[in-house]
C-alpha positions in Angstrom: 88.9 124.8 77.1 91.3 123.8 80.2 93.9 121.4 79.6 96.6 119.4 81.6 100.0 118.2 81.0 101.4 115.5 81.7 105.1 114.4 81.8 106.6 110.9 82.4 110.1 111.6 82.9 112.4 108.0 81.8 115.9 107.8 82.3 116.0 107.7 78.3 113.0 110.1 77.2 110.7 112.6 78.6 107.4 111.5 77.5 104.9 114.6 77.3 101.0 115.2 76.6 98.1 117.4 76.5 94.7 115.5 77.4 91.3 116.9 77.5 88.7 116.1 80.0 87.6 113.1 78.5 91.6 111.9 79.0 91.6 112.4 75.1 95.8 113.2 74.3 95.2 116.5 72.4 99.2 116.7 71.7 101.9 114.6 72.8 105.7 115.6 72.5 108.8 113.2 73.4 112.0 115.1 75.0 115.1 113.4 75.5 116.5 113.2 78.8 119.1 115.2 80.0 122.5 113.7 81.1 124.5 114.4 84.0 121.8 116.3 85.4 122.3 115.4 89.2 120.7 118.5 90.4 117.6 118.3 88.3 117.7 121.3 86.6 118.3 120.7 83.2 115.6 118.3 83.4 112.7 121.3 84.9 114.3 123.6 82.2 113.4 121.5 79.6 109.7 120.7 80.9 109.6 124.7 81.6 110.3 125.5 78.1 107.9 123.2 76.9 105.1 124.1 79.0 106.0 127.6 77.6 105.4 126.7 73.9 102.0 124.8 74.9 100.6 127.5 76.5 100.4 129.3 73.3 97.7 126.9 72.2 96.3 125.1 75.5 94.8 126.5 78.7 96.7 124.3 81.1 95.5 124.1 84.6 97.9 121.7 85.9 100.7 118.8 85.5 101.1 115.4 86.4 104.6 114.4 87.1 106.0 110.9 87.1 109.6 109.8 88.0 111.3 107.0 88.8 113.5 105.9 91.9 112.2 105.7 95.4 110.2 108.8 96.2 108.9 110.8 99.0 105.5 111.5 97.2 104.0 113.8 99.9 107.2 115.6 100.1 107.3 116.3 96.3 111.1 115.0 96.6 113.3 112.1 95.1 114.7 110.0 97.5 117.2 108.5 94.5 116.6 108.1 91.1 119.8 105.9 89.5 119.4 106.3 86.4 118.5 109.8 86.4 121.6 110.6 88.9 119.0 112.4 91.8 119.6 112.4 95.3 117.2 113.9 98.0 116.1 116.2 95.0 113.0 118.6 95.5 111.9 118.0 92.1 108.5 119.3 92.6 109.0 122.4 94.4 111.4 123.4 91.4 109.0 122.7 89.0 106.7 124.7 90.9 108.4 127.2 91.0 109.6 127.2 87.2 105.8 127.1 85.8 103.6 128.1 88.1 101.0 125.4 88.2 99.8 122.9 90.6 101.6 119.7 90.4 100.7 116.2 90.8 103.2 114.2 91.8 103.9 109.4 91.8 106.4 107.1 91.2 106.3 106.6 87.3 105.3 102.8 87.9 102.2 103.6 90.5 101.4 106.3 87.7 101.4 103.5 85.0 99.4 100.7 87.5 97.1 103.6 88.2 95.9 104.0 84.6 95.8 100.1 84.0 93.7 99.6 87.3 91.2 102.6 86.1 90.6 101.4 82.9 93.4 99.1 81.3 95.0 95.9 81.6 93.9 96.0 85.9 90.7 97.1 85.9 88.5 94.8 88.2 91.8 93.2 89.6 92.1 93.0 93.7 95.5 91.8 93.6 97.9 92.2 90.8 101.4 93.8 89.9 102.3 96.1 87.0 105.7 95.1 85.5 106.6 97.9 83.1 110.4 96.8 81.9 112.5 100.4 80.1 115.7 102.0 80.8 114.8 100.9 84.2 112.9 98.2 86.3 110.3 98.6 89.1 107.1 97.3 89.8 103.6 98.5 91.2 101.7 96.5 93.9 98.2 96.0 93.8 97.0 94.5 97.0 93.2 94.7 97.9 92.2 96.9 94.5 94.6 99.8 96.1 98.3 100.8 95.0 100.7 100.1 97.6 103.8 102.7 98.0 105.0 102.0 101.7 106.5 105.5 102.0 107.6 105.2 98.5 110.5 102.3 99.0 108.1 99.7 97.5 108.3 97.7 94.1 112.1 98.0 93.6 112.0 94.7 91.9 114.8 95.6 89.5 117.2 95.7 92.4 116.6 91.9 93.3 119.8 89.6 92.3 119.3 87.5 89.6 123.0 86.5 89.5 124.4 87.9 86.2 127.2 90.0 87.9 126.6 93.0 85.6 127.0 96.3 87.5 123.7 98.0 88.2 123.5 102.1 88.9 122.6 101.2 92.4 126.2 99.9 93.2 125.5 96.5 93.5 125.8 93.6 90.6 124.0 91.2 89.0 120.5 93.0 89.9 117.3 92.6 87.9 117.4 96.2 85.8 120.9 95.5 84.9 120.0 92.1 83.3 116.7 92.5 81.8 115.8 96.3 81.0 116.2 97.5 77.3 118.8 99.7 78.2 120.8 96.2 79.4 119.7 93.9 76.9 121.2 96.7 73.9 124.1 97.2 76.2 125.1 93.9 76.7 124.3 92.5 73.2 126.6 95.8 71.4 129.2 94.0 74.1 128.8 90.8 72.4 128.6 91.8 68.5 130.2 95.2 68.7 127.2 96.0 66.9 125.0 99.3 68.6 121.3 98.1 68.1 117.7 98.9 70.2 115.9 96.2 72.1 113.0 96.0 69.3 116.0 94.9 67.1 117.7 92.5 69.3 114.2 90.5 69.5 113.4 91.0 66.0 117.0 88.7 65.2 116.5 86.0 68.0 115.9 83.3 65.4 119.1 84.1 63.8 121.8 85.8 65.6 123.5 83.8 68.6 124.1 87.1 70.4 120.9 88.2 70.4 119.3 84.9 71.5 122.0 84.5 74.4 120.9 88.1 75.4 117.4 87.8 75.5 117.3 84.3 77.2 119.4 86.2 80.0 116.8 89.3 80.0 113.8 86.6 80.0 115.2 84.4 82.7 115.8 87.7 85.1 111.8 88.2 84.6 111.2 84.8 85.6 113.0 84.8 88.5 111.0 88.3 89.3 107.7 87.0 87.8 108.8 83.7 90.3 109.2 85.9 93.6 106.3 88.2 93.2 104.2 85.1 92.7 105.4 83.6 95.7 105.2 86.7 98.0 102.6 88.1 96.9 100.3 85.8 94.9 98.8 88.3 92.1 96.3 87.4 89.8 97.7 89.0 87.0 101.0 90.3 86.2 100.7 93.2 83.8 103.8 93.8 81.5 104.4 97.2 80.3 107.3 99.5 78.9 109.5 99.1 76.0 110.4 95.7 76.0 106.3 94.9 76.0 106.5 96.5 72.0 107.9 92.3 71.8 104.4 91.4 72.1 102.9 88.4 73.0 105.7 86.3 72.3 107.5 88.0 75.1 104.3 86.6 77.4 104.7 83.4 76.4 108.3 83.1 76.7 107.9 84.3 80.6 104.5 82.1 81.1 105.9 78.9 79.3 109.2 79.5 81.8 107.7 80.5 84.5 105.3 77.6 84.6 108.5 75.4 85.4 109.2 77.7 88.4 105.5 77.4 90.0 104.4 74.8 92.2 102.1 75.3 95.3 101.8 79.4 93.8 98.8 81.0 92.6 99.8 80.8 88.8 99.3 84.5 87.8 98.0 85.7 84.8 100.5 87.2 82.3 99.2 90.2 79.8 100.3 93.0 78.2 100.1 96.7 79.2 96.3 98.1 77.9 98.4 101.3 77.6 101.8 100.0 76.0 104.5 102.2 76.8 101.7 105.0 77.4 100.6 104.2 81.1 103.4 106.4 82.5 101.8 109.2 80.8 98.2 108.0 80.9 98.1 108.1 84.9 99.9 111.1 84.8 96.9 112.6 83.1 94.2 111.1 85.5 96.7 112.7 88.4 96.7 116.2 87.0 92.7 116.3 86.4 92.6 114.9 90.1 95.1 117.9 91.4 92.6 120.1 89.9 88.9 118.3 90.8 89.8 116.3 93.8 89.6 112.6 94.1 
């Protein structure tokens, strides 16, 4: 029985799986992501030896890949990816070339929106965003029930200024993704306690540790200010949160709706849910991409 792979690379973790036809995930396996990797090679030597060791039980006939960073998507290359250190890096081609299947290749955000619009969170939607918030920030545009990429430079929302003066991997400061990912909130709150603790924790103390309120009010006011802009550029119906900081739950929808409502006047007020998929979409998409590479659209 044929099988695909697919792999959602984070700047944290590589998220892997195996799905069947009936985008059933037959085996799943979580890599951590190599550091210092500018060149991308540690990264395609770890997917290589994995794809290795599943080929001993599965039949795979090819592999969705998702990354993050702005991305020539024809091209198979990344543009930049910040938090994975890539420049202008021909991460598909490698790949190729290191395990000799056909490779499906998106933004790790349009792969996410595209298994929410099919059958998650978006399906039925004309015009809505997908917010997924990890060790980065991006967002997916849905305008007209289609996934817009404009040559890839689209949905860079975590590189909007949300004045916090933090330094962000892109150079500049007080952006979005260095205020408001996980990867910022657990950063910034070990700089206030001297205490090393994961965004699921931080939340979890809110009602009881000053540091970890102060830190998450910062991360939740960043994502209305976002939440803010996208409503008035774009006017979505719904605004699907995703990624790690969406394992908060609904309180984390209600802090951004109940905030956000102060923000909104004229707007379209958009709809604020969860991701269908949870932290899975990434990977998800990257499943309905591979089967696609293999059966056509």
């Amino acid at each position: 029985m044929s099988n695909v792979l697919a792999v959602d690379v984070g700047g944290t973790n590589i998220k892997c799986a195996v799905f069947d036809r009936d985008l059933t995930i037959v085996e799943s396996r979580t890599l951590e992501t190599p550091s210092r990797d500018e060149s991308g090679k540690a990264v395609v030597d770890a997917i290589k030896d994995l794809t290795r060791e599943l080929r001993e039980s599965f039949d795979l006939v090819s592999v969705g890949l998702a990354v993050p960073g702005t991305l020539d998507e024809p091209r198979g290359i990344a543009r930049w990816a910040g938090n994975l250190g890539w420049r202008d890096t021909a991460i598909v081609s490698m790949l190729e070339n290191a395990i000799q299947l056909p490779i499906a290749f998106r933004h790790d955000v349009r792969a996410g929106a595209l298994a929410e619009l099919r059958s998650g969170a978006l399906k039925g939607i004309k015009d809505g965003i997908f917010l997924p918030v990890g060790t980065g920030i991006a967002c997916a545009i849905i305008l007209d029930g289609e996934i817009r990429a404009s040559e890839g430079f689209a949905g860079e929302i975590g590189h909007i200024n949300v004045g916090s003066h933090r330094e962000c991997v892109c150079g500049q400061d007080g952006c979005l993704e260095a205020t408001s990912s996980t990867l910022a909130i657990s950063k910034e709150y070990e700089k206030k306690s001297g205490t090393k603790l994961s965004t699921n924790e931080i939340v979890n103390r809110i009602s009881q540790d000053q540091f970890a309120r102060e830190v998450y009010d910062e991360a939740i006011d960043g994502l209305v200010m976002a939440c803010d802009i996208l409503a008035t550029l774009l006017a979505p119906e719904v605004v699907v949160i995703g990624g790690g900081f969406s394992m908060a739950g609904s309180s984390l929808i209600l802090d951004i709706e109940n905030r956000l409502a102060n923000e909104l006047s004229f707007q379209r007020k958009p709809r604020l849910t969860l991701a269908h998929f949870g932290i899975q979409s990434g990977m998800y998409g990257c499943g309905i991409m591979a089967w696609e590479k293999i059966n056509g659209k």
